[in-house]
Kinemage of the C-alpha trace (Angstrom):
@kinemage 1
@onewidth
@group {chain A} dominant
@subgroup {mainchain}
@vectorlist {calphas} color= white
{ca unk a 1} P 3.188 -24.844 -0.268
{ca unk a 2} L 6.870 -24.884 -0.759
{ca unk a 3} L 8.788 -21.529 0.153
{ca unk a 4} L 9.723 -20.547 -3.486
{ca unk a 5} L 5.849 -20.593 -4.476
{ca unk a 6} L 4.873 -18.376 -1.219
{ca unk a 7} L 7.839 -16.205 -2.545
{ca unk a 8} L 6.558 -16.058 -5.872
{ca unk a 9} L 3.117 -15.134 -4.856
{ca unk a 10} L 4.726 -12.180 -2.981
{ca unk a 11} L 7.260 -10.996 -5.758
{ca unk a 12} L 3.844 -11.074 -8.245
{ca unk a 13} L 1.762 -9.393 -5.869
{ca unk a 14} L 4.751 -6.369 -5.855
{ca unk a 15} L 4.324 -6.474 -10.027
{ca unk a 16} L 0.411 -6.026 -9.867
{ca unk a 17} L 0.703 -3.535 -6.947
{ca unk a 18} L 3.446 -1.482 -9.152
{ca unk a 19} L 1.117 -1.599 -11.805
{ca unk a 20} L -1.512 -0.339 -9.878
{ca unk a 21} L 0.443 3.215 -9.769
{ca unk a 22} L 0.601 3.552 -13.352
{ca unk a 23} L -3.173 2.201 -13.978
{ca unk a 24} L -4.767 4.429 -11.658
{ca unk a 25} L -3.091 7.696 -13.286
{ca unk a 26} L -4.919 6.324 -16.302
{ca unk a 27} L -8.206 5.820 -14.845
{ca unk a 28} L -7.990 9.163 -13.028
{ca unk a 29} L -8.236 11.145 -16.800
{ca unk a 30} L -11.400 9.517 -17.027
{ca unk a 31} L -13.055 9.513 -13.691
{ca unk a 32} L -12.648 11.183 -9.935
{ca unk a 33} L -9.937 9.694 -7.090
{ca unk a 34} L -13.670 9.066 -5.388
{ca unk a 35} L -15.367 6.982 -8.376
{ca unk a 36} L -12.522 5.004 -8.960
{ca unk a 37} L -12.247 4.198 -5.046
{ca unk a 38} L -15.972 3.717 -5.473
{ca unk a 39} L -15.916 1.252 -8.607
{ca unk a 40} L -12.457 -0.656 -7.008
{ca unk a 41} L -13.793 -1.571 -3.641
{ca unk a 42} L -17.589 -2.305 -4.484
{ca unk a 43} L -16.274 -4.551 -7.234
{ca unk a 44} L -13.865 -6.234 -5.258
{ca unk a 45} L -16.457 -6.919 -2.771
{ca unk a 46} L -18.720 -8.083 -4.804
{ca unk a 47} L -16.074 -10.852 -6.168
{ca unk a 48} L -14.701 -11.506 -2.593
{ca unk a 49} L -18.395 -12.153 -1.100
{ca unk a 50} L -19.112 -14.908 -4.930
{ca unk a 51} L -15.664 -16.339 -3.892
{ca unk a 52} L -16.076 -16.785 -0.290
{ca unk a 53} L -19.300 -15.606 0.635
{ca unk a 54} L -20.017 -19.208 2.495
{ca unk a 55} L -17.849 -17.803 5.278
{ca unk a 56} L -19.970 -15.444 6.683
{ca unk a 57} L -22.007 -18.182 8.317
{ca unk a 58} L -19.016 -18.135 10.718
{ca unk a 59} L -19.538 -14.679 11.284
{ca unk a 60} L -18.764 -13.160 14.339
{ca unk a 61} L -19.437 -9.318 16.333
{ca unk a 62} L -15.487 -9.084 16.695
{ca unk a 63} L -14.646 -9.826 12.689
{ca unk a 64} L -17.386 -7.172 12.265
{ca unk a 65} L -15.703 -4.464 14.552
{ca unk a 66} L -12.246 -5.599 13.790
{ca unk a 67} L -12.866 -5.712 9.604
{ca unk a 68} L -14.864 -1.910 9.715
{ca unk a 69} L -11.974 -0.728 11.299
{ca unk a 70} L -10.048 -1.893 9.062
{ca unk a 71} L -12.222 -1.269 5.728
{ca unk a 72} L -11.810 2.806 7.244
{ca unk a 73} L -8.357 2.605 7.734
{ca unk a 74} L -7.871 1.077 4.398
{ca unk a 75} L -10.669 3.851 2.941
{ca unk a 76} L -8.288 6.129 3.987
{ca unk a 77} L -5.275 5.521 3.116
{ca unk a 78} L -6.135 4.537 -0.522
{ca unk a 79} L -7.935 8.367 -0.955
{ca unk a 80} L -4.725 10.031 0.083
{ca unk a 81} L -2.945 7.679 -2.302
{ca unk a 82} L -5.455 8.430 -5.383
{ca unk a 83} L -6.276 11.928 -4.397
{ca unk a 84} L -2.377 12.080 -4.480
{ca unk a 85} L -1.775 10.786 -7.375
{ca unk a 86} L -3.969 13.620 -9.300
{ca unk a 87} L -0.814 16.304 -8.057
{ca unk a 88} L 2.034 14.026 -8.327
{ca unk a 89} L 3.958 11.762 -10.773
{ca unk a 90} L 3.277 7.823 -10.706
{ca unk a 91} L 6.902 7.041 -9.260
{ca unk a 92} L 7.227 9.386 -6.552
{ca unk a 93} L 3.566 8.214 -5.576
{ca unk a 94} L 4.701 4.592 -5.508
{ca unk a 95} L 8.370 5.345 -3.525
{ca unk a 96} L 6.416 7.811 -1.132
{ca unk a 97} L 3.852 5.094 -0.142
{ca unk a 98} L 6.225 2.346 0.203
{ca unk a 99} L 7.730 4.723 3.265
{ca unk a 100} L 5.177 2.893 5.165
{ca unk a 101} L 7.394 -0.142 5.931
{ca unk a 102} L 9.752 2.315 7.812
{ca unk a 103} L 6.704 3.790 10.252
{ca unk a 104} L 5.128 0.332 11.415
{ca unk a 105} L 8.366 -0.204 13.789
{ca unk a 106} L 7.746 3.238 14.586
{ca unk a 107} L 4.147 2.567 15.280
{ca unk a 108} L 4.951 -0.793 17.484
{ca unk a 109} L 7.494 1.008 19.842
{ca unk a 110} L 4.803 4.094 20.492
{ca unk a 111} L 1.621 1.070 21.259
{ca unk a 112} L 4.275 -1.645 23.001
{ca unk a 113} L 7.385 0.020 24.001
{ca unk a 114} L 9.409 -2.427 21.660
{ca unk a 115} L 12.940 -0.821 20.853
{ca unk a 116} L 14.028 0.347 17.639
{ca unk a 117} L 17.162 -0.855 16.698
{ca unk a 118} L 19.984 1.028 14.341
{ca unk a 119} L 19.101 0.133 11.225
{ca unk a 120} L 15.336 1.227 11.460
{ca unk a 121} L 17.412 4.452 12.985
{ca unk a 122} L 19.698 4.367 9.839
{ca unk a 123} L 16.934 3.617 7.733
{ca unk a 124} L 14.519 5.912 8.760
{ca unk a 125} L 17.218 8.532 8.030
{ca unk a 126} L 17.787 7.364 4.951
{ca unk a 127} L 14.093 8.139 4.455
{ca unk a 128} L 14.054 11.168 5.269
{ca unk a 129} L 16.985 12.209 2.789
{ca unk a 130} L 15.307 10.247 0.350
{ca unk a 131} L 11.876 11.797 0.438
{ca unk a 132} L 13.681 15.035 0.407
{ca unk a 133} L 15.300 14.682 -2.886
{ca unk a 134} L 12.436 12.941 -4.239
{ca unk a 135} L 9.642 15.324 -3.065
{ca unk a 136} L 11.363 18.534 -2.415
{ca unk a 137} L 10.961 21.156 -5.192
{ca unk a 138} L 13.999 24.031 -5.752
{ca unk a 139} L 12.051 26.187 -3.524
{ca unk a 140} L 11.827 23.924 -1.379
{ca unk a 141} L 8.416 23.089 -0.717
{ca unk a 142} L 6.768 19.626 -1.111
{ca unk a 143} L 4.501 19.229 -3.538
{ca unk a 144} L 0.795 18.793 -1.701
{ca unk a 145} L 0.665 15.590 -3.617
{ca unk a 146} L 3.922 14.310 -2.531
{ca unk a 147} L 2.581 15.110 1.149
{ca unk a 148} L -1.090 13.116 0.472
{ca unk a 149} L 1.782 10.437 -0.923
{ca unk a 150} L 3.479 10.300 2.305
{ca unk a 151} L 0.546 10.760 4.344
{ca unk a 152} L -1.094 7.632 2.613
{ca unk a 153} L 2.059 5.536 3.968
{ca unk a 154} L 0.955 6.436 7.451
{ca unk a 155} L -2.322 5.040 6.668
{ca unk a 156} L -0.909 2.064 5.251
{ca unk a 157} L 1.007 1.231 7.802
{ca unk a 158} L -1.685 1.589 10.458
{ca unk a 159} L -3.218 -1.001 8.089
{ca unk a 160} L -0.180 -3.540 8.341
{ca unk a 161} L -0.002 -3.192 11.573
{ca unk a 162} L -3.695 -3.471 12.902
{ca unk a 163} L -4.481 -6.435 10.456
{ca unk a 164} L -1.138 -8.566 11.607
{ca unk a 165} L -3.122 -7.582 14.881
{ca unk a 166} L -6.338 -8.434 14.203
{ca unk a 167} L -5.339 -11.982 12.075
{ca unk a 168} L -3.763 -13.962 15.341
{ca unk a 169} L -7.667 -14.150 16.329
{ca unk a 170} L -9.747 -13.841 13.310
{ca unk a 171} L -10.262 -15.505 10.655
{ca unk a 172} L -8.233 -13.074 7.402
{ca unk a 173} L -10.453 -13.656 4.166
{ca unk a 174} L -13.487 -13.229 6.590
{ca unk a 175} L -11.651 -9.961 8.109
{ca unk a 176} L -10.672 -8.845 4.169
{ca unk a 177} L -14.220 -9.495 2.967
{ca unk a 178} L -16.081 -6.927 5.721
{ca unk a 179} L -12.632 -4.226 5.389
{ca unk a 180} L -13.545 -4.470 1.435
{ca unk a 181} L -17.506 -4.075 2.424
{ca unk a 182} L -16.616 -1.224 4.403
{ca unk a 183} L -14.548 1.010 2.032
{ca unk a 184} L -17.024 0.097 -0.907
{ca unk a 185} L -19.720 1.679 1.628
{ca unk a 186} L -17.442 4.817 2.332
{ca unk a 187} L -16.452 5.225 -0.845
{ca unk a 188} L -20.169 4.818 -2.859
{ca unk a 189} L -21.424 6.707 0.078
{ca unk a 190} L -19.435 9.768 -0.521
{ca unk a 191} L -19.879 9.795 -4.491
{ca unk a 192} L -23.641 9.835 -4.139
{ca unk a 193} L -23.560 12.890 -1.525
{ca unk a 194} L -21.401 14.535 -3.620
{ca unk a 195} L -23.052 13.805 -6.484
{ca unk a 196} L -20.668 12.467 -8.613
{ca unk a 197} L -22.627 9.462 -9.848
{ca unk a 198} L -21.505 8.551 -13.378
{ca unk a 199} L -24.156 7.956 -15.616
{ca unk a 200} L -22.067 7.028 -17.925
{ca unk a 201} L -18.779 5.534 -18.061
{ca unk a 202} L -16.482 5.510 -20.685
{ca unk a 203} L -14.297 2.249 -21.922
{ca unk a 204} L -11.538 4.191 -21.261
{ca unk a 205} L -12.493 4.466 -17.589
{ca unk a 206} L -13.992 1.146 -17.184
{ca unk a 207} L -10.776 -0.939 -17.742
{ca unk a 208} L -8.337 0.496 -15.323
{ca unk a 209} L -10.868 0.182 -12.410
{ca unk a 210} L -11.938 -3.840 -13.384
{ca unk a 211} L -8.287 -3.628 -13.193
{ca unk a 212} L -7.366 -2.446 -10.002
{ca unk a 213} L -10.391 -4.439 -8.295
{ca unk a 214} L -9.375 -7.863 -9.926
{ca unk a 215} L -5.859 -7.871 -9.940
{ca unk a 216} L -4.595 -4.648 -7.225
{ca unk a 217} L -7.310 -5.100 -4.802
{ca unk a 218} L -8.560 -8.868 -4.522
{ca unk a 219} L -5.777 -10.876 -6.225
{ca unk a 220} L -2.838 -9.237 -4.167
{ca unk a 221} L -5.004 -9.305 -1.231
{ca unk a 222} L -5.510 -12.779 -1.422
{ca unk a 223} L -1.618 -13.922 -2.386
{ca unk a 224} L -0.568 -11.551 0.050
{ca unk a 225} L -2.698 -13.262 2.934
{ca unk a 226} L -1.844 -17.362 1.642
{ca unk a 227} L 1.716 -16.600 1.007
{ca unk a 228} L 2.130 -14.809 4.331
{ca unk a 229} L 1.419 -18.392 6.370
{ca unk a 230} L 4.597 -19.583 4.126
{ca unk a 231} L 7.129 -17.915 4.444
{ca unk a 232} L 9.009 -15.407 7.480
{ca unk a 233} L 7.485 -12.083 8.072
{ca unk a 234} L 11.006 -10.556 6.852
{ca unk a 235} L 11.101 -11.967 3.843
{ca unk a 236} L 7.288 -11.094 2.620
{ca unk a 237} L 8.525 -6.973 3.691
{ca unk a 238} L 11.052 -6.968 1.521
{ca unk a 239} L 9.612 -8.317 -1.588
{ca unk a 240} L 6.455 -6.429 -0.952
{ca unk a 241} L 8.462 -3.205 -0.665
{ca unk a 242} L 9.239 -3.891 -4.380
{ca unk a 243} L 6.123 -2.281 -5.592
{ca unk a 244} L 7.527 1.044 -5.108
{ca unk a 245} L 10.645 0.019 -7.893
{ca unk a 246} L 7.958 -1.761 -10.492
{ca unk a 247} L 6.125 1.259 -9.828
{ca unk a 248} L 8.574 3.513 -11.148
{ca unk a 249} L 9.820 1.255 -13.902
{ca unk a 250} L 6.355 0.856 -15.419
{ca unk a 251} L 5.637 4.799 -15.104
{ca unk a 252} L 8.724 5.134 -17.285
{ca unk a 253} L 7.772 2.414 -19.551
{ca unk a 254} L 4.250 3.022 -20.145
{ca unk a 255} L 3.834 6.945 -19.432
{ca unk a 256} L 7.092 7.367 -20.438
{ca unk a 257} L 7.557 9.364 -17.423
{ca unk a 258} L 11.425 11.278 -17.175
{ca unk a 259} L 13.190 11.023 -13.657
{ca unk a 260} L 15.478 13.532 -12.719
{ca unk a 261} L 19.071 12.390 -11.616
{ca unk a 262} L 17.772 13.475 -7.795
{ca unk a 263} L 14.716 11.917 -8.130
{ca unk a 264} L 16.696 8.708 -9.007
{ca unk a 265} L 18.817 9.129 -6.179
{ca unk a 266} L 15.753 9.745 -3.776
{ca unk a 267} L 14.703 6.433 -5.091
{ca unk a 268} L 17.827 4.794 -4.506
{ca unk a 269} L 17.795 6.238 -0.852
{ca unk a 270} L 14.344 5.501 0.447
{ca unk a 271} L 14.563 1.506 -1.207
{ca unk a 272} L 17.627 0.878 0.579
{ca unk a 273} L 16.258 2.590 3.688
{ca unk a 274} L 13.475 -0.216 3.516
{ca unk a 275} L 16.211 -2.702 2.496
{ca unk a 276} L 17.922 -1.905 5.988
{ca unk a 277} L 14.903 -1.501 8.163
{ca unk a 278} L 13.681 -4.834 6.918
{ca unk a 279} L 16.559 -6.913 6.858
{ca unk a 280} L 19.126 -5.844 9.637
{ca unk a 281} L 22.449 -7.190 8.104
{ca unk a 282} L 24.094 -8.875 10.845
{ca unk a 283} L 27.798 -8.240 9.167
{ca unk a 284} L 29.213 -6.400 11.703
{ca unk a 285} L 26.682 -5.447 13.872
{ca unk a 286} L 27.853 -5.368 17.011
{ca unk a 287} L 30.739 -3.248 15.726
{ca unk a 288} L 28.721 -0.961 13.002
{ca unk a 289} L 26.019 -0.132 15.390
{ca unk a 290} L 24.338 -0.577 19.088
{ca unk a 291} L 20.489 -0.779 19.654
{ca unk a 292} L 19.007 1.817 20.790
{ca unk a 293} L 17.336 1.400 23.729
């Protein structure tokens, strides 16, 4: 696969996963954070397993532990990110979770001890300003979905990290196919004890989740994984990170959501904190900044 197709795959798997901001505040008028967790991940099981369901003959105890771990990470991180999303806007949801490329440096230097340079200082900084003025209300106190938000980028990078981890040994669909198993166990598991069993579900409802379990969930997943072996690890971070600006442009396009002038500029901040992080601009480093040791 040449470069520009890997890229490609990347740059559409930021569209669908922008998307996937504005088409879960749709399916969340109809049905729970939990059912539409629930429908997502048992659906996108069930496609993953008629897709590549031969694999499992190759099945082994460490893709088991490795993929459950990863299935609860995931579980989590997606039900601070929906549960969110009931007490917060589309965009800020979608700018707030894309914080997460910032902590996974963060999260390598406290497991390995590897140094953070000054531009994941500078950008995590930048951040911080930037989740202020997108987040912070005139009294200032942060919205509790705006907190589940930036919580959920926690999560999700715990999940970048531990499944570029996990991959160097195992084989990824196989690892993706037991995470997805997992969260569709958590997830169904928790709507039955609570109850919340649809018995019926409304057209409404029904499209956004097909949705986000073809397109968000299984789709991404999969370009994410195949264009990853094509193309550098820097380069895949900062097209991914894009999600959080389609996300925003597509909550003003199809809710016709209104951003504030400091929301804007909260935007502005916490992209270009990624942009930083993620690329490093080498023009004039050694006299701009010194790493940090």
């Amino acid at each position: 696969m040449k470069p520009y197709i890997a890229n490609s795959l990347l740059l559409f798997t930021a569209i669908i996963w922008g998307s996937g901001f504005v088409v879960t505040d749709i399916a969340l008028k109809y049905l729970t954070a939990y059912q539409v967790m629930a429908g997502r991940f048992l659906l996108a099981a069930i496609i993953l397993i008629i897709l590549f369901g031969y694999k499992l003959k190759n099945i082994t105890k460490s893709v088991i532990w490795k993929g459950v771990t990863l299935g609860i990470i995931l579980y989590i991180a997606f039900a601070l990110q929906t549960v969110g999303l009931q007490y917060t806007t589309p965009s800020k949801n979608a700018f707030l979770t894309a914080v997460n490329v910032i902590i996974v440096p963060i999260i390598t230097y406290a497991i390995y001890k590897r140094r953070i340079d000054g531009y994941e200082i500078i950008g995590s900084i930048l951040a911080i300003i930037g989740i202020g003025c997108l987040s912070l209300q005139d009294s200032f106190i942060m919205n509790i979905g705006d907190a589940l938000s930036l919580a959920c980028a926690v999560g999700f990078a715990f999940d970048i990290f531990c499944t570029n981890l996990f991959v160097k040994k195992e084989d990824a669909i196989l690892l993706t196919i037991i995470q997805f198993i997992t969260a569709a166990v958590i997830s169904n598991l928790l709507v039955l004890i609570q109850g919340d069993a649809p018995l019926t579900l409304e057209k409404g409802g029904l499209y956004p989740v097909v949705y986000l379990a073809i397109f968000s969930t299984t789709i991404a997943y999969l370009f994410q994984n195949i264009a990853n072996q094509y193309t550098t690890a820097t380069k895949a971070a900062i097209i991914l990170s894009m999600e959080s600006f389609f996300g925003m442009v597509m909550s003003v396009l199809f809710l016709h959501e209104i951003l504030t002038t400091r929301m804007i500029i909260g935007a502005v901040l916490i992209l270009g904190a990624i942009l930083i992080a993620e690329v490093k601009p080498a023009y004039p480093k050694k006299n701009i900044i010194k790493n940090i040791r």
